[in-house]
C-alpha positions as CSV (number, residue, x, y, z in Angstrom):
1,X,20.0,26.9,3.1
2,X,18.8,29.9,0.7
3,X,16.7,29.6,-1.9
4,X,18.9,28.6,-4.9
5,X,19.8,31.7,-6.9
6,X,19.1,32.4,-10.5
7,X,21.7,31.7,-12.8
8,X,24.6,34.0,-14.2
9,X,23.2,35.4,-17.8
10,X,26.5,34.7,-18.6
11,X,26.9,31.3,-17.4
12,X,28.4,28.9,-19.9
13,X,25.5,27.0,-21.1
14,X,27.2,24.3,-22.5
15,X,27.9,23.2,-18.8
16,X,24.0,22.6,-18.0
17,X,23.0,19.3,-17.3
18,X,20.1,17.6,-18.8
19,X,16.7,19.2,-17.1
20,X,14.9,16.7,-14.3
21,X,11.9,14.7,-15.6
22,X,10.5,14.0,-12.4
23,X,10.6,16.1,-9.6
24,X,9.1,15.5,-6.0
25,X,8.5,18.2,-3.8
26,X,7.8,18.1,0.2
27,X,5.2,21.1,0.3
28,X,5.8,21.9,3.6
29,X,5.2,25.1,5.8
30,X,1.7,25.7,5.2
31,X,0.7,26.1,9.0
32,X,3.8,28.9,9.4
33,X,2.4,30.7,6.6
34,X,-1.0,30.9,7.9
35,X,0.3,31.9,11.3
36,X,2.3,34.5,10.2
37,X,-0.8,36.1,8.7
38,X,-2.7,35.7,11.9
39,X,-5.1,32.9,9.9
40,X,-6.4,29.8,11.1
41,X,-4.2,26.4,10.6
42,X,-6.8,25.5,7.6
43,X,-6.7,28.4,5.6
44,X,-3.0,28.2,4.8
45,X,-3.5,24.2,3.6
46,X,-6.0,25.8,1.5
47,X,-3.5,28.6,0.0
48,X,-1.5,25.4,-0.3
49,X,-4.1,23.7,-2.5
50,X,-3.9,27.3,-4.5
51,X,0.2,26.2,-5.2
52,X,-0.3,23.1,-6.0
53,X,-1.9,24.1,-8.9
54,X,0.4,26.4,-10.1
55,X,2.9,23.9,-9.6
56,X,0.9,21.3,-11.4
57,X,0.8,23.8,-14.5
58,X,4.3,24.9,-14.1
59,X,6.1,21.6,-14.5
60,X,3.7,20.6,-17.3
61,X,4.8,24.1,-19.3
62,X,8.4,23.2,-18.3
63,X,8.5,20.0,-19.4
64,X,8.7,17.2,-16.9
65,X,6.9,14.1,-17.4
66,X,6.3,13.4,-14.0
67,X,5.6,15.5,-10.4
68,X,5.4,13.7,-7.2
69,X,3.7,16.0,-4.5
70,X,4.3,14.6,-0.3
71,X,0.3,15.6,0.2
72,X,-0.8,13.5,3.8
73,X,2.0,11.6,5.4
74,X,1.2,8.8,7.8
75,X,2.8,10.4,10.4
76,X,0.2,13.4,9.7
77,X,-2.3,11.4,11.5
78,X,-0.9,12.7,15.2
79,X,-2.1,16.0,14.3
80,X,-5.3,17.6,15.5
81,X,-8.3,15.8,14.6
82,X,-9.8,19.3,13.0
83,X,-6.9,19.9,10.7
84,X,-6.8,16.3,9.8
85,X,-10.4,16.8,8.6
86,X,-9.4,20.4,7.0
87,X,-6.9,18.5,5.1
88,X,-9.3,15.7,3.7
89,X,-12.2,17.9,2.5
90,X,-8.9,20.0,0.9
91,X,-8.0,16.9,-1.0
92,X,-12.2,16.2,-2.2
93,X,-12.1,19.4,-3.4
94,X,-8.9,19.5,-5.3
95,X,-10.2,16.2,-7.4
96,X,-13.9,17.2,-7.7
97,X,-12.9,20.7,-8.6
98,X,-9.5,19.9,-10.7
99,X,-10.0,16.7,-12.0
100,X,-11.9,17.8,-15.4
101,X,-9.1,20.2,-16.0
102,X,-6.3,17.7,-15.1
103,X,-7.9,15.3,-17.8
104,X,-8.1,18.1,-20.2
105,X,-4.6,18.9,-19.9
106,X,-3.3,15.5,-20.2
107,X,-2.4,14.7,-16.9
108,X,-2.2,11.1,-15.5
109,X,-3.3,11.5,-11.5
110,X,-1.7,8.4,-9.0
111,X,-2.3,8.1,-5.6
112,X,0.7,6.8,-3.8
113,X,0.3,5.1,-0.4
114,X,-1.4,3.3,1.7
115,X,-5.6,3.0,1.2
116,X,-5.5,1.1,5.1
117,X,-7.5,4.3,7.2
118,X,-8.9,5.9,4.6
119,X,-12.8,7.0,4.2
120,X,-14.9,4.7,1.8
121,X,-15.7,8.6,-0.1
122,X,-12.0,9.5,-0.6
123,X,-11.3,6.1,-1.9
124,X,-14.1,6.6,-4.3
125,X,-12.8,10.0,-5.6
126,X,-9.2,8.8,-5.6
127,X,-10.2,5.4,-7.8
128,X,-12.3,7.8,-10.0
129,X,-9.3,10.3,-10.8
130,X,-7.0,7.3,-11.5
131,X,-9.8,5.8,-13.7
132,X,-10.4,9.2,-15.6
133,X,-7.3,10.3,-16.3
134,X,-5.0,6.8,-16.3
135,X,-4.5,6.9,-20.5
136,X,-3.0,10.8,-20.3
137,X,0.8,11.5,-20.8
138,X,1.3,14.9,-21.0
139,X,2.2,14.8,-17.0
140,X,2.2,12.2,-14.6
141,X,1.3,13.4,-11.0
142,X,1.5,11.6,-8.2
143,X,0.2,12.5,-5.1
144,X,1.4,11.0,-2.2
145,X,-1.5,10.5,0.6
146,X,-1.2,8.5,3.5
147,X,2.3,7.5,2.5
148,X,5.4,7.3,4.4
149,X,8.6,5.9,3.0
150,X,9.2,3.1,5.5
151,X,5.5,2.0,5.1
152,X,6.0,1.8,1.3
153,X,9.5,-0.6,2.0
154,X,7.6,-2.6,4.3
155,X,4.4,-3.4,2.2
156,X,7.2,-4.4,-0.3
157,X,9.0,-6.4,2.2
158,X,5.4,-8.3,2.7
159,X,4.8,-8.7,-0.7
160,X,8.0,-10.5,-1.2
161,X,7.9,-12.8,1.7
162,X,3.9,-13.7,0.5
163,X,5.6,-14.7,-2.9
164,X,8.5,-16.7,-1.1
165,X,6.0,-18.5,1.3
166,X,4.6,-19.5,-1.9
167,X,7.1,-21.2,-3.5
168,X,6.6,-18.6,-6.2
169,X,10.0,-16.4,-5.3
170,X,13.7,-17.6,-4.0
171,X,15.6,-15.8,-1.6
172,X,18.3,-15.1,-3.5
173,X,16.2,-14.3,-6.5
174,X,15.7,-10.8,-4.6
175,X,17.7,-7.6,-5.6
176,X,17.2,-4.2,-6.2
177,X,15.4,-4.2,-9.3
178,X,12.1,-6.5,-7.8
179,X,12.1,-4.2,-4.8
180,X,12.0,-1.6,-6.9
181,X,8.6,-3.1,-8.8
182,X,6.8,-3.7,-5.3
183,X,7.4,-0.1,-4.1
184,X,3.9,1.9,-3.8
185,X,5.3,4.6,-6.8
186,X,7.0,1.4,-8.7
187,X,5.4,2.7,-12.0
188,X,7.2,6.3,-12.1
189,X,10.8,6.6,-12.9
190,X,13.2,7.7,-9.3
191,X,12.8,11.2,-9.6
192,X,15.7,13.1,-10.5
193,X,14.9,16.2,-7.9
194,X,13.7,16.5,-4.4
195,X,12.4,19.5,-3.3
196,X,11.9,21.0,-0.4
197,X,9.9,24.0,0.9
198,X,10.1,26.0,4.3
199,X,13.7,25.9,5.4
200,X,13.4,22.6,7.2
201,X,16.9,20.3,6.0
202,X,15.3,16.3,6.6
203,X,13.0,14.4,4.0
204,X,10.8,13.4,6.8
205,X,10.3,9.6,5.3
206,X,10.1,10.6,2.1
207,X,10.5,8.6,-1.3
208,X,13.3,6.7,0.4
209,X,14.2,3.9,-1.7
210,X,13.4,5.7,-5.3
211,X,14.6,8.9,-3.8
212,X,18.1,7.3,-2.9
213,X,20.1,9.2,-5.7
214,X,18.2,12.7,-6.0
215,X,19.2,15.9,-6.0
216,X,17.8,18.0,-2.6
217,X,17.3,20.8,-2.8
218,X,16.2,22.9,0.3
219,X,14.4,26.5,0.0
220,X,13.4,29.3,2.3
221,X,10.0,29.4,1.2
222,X,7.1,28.3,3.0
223,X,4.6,26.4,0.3
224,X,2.2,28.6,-0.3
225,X,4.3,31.0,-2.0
226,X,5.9,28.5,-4.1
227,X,5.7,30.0,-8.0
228,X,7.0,29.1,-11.0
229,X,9.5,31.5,-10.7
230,X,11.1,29.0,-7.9
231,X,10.3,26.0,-9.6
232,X,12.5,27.2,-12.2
233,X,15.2,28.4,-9.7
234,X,15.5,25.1,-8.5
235,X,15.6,23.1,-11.9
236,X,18.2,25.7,-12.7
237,X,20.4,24.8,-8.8
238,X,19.7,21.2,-10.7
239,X,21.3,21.5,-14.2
240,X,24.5,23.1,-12.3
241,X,24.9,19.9,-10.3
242,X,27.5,17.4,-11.1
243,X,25.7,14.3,-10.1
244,X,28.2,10.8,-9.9
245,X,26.0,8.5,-8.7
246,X,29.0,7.0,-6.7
247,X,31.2,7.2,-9.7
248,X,34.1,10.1,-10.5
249,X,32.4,12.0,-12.5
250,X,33.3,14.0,-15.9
């Protein structure tokens, strides 16, 4: 699918929906980029790092109140053992380098996922950005490291059946909403958009229970070039969407 196109400067704005609060974004296509440039694998999660940050400033200018970015996926742990490392020192350098101007700028940092495999250093840094920055409300963002979507179910699933074993929780006192509070991103709302980059159509395990009634939206961009200019593209694909949630409609 293309990237979304720019809206008519005729278009009936009337007709506009409401603008997303949260948005989460797949940043995917890094490795393509860098190839396609002759660069090492490294270099083009680095110009990825560069994005981010324009990103980061981009939804806080446009008015979101939360940004969920799919940084490290569990299943990112079959790649090569350099790159895995490339990716790691990317993410202590994004918080030791961007953490006083994310606390400046009123952003609340979260770290969605699972801490299991992670170094004793980046645990540090993580718990330290969360710490800093966890009274801010210009912007949430959470960034999603070691996470995958059927992880995050199960560690809810676990949680529940502790609380049952217990005596604390009944079986048929479960539903929707308590799964919902045991989920890894339980204290953002679902986010309204899912973005995205590189072409590729699949979420890849992916915010799958709070991401069950998004908008996707698919572009033909690999990350790195990702600007505000397609940010905006895509909340304006958004606002032109007549979302039902199961129901008829307008």
């Amino acid at each position: 699918m293309s990237e979304p196109k720019p809206s008519s400067p005729n278009a009936d704005v009337a007709t506009l929906r409401s603008p997303p609060k949260h948005v989460a974004i797949i940043m995917d296509g890094n490795g393509r980029w860098a190839k396609a440039r002759g660069l090492p694998r490294a270099l083009g999660h680095k110009a990825g790092v560069e994005a981010l940050r324009g990103a980061v400033e981009a939804a806080r200018d446009l008015g979101l109140t939360h940004l969920t970015v799919f940084s490290f996926s569990t299943e990112n742990w079959n790649r090569p053992q350099t790159e895995i490392d490339a990716l790691f020192d990317l993410l202590r350098l994004f918080i030791k380098r961007d953490l006083a101007r994310l606390h400046k700028d009123g952003v609340q940092i979260r770290i969605i996922g699972a801490r299991e495999g992670l170094s004793t250093d980046i645990l540090d840094l993580v718990d330290q950005a969360v710490e800093t920055t966890k009274d801010n409300t210009r912007l949430t963002l959470n960034i999603a490291f070691n996470y995958g979507g059927r992880g995050e179910l199960v560690a809810a699933m676990r949680e529940i059946a502790r609380m049952v074993e217990a005596g604390k929780l009944k079986a048929d006192q479960i539903d929707e909403a308590m799964v919902s509070r045991m989920i890894w991103s339980a204290d953002s709302p679902d986010p309204d958009l899912v973005i995205r980059t590189s072409g590729e159509l699949r979420l890849s395990n992916f915010l799958l229970w709070s991401g069950a009634y998004a908008e996707l939206i698919f572009m033909d961009v690999w990350w790195p070039d990702f600007t505000r200019e397609s940010l905006e593209k895509a909340i304006d694909a958004f606002r032109r969407r007549d979302r039902r949630f199961g129901g008829l409609g307008d």
